[in-house]
N, C-alpha and C positions, 0 to 999 in steps of 0.2 A: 347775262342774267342766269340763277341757279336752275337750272331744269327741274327741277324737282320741287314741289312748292308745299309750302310747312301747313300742315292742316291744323287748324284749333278748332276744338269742340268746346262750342259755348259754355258747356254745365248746367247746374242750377240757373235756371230762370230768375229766381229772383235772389240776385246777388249783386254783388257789385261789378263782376267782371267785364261786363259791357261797358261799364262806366271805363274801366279803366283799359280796358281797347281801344277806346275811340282817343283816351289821353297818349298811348303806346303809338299811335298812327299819327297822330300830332307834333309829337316828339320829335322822331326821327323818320326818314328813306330810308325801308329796310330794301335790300338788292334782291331778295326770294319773294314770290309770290304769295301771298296769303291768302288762304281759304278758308273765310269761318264757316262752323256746321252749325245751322241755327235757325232760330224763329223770325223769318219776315214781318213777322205783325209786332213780333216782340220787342226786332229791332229797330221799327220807326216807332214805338211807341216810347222806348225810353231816350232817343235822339231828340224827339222833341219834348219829352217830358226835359231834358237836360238840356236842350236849347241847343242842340250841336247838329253841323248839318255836313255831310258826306254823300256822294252818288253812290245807290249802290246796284250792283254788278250780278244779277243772280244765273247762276249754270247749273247745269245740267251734270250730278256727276256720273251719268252717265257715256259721257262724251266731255271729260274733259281736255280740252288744248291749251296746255299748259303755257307754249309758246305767246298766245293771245293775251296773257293774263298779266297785269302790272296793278302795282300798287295806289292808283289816280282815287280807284274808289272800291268800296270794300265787297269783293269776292265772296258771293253766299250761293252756298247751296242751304236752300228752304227746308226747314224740318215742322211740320205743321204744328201749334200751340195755340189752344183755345187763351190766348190771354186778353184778358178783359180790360187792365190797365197796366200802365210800367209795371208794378211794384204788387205784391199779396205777398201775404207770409208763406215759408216755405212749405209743402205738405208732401204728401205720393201722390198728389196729381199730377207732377211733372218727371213723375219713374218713366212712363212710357217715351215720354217725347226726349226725355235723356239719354235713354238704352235705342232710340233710334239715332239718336245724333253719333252717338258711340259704333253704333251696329255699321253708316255709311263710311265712318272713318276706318273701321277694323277691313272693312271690302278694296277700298281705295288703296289701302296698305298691301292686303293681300296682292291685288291685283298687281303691283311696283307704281303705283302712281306717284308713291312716295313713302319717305321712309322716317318722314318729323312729324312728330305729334304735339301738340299741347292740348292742356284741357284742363278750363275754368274749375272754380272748385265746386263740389258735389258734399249734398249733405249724408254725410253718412248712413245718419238716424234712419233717415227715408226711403233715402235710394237702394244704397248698403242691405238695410233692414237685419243687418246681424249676420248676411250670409257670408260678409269679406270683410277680412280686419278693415280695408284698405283700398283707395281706389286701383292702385299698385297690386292689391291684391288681383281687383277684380280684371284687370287688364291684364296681366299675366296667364289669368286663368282660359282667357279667353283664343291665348295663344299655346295652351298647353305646357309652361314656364314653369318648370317648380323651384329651380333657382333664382333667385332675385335679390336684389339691394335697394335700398334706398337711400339714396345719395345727396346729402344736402350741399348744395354745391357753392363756392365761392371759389375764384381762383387765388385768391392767398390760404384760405383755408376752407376745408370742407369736412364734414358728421356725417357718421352714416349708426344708425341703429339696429346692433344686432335683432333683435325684436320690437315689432313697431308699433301698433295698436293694443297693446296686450294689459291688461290690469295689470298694477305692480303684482299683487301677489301670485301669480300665474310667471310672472318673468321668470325666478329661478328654477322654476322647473322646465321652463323652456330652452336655455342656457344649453348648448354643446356643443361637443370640439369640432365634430361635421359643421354647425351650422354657425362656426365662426370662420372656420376658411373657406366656407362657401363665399361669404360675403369681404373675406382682402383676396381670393382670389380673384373675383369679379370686378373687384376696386383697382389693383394691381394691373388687370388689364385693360381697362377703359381707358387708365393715365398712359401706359403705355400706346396703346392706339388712336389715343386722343392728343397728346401730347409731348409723348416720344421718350417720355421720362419712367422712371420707377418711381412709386411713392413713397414717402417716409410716412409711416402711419404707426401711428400710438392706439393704444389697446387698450381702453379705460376699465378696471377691477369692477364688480356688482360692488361689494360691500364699504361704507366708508372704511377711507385710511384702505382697505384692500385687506382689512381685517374681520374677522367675526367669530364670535364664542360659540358657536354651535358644532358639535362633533363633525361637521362637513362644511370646509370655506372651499367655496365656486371657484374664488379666484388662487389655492393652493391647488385641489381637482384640475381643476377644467381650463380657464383662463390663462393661468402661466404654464403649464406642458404647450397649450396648443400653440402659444406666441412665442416661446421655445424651440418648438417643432420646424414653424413656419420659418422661424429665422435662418434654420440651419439648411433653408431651400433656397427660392433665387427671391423673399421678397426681404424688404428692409422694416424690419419690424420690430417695434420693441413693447415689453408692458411687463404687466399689468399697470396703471398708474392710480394712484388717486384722484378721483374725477372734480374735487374740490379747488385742487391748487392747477391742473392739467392746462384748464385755459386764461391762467396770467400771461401777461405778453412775452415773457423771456420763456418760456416753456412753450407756448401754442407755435411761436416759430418755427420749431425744431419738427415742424409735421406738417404733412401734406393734408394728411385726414386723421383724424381722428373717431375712433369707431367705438362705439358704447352700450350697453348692456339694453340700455329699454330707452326709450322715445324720448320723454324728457331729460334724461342723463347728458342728453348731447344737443338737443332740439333749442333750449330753455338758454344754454348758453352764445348759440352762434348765433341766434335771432338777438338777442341784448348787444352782442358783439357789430354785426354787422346788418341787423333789421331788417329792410326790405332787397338789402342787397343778397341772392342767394333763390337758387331756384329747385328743385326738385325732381332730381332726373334716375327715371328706372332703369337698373344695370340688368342686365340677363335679355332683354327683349331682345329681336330681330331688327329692332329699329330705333330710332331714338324719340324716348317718350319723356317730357316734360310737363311739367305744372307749376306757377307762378307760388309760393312760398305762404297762403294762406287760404284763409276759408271764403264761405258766401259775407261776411262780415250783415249780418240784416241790420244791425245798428248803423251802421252809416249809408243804409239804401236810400237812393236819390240826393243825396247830400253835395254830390260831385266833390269830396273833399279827400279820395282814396286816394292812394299813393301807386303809382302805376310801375313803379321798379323794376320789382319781382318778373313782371309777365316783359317787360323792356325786355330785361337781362336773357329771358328764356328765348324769346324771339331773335336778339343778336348772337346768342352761342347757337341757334340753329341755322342765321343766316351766314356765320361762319366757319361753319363745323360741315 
């Protein structure tokens, strides 16, 4: 068994994400131990609100023995949550009990407990409150990270967004040759360390066609020297492309990742491509941090009708990785 056992921090309380743990543990035997950080009351409240029954296993992490721990029944360490039933709409009631689920897993980290993280998804609006683009952001921050990626990951193909919360109009001015080889540097080396490989990675243009009538085009500036620059060092890189025709199927082959100017430029199209296949993994950490490929979805709460993929796929690359 893996010594080291993959921590997930529930998130949002009221989400779908438990729902689709308890489908993730049904699924398959993962070989790594699992440890959610979570609500006790929370979590028998939506088990039997959803008719699902599991034993469950609660420690101490302060003493945890990791060696004791197998996947029969689900692994909690308790984060205290006034919840009153399954399900409320989301608000800042549950900032605290979020930033504590967060705060035991950042300790455990520190500590070497372990080095895999996942974490349910988080409402921005609320939790965020405008201080982080990003959960990415704020996890980074928390490690002292100023470089980082985010990597949308599929093993035939994978996005990563030069800038990633940001209003369009704020993109081009955020746009630079630093903060594009921040992000194939980081890409560059995860495949390499991940998979033994160098990546072929395509460099999508801002502007359609990679054109624009304005005395200053990004992608003549900024975009083609840096992909230029790069190429002429150890990575395999080509661009600028047009991000309209980039992911037809005889062109998205020819690339490991694909990397693009702002959030939806590259987000919009690998979710239509491959949906819930594709997980969310921050490049720059100390350790490997994951997130299943969507939000609290509130429209389908209690429905049991969520698709459980995303958080599968992130759970078997950490139980194999």
């Amino acid at each position: 068994m893996n010594s080291k056992p993959i921590l997930i921090v529930a998130g949002e309380p009221n989400s779908i994400f438990l729902e689709i743990f308890f489908k993730a543990l049904k699924y398959k035997k993962f070989k790594t131990p699992l440890i959610l950080i979570g609500s006790h009351k929370l979590l028998v409240l939506q088990m039997k609100y959803l008719n699902l029954k599991k034993k469950i296993h609660l420690i101490d992490f302060r003493n945890i023995k990791v060696n004791n721990l197998n996947n029969k029944s689900i692994n909690l360490i308790n984060i205290e949550y006034n919840a009153n039933k399954p399900f409320e709409k989301i608000s800042n009631k549950s900032n605290s009990y979020i930033k504590d689920c967060f705060e035991i897993a950042f300790k455990l980290i520190a500590k070497g407990t372990t080095d895999k993280l996942i974490n349910g998804p988080i409402s921005k609006k609320y939790f965020l409150n405008k201080k982080f683009l990003g959960i990415t952001e704020y996890i980074c921050n928390k490690f002292s990270i100023t470089e980082n990626a985010m990597l949308i990951f599929n093993k035939k193909l994978s996005v990563c967004p030069v800038t990633t919360h940001l209003p369009l109009k704020l993109v081009a001015k955020n746009i630079t040759k630093t903060l594009i080889s921040e992000k194939v540097s980081l890409i560059h080396n995860f495949y390499k360390k991940k998979f033994n490989i160098l990546p072929k990675i395509g460099v999508l243009g801002l502007n359609p066609h990679c054109e624009s009538n304005n005395k200053f085009n990004e992608d003549d500036k900024i975009i083609g020297p840096t992909v230029k620059k790069l190429s002429n060092l150890k990575y395999k890189i080509s661009g600028p492309y047009s991000a309209d025709t980039i992911f037809l199927k005889k062109n998205r082959k020819n690339f490991d990742v694909i990397i693009g100017m702002y959030h939806d430029q590259v987000l919009t199209p690998i979710k239509t491509i491959y949906e819930y296949d594709a997980i969310n993994i921050t490049l720059g950490l100390p350790f490997t941090r994951i997130s299943p490929d969507h939000g609290p979805n509130e429209k389908m709460l209690g429905k049991n009708l969520s698709n459980p993929l995303s958080l599968i796929k992130a759970i078997e690359f950490l139980d194999k990785n």
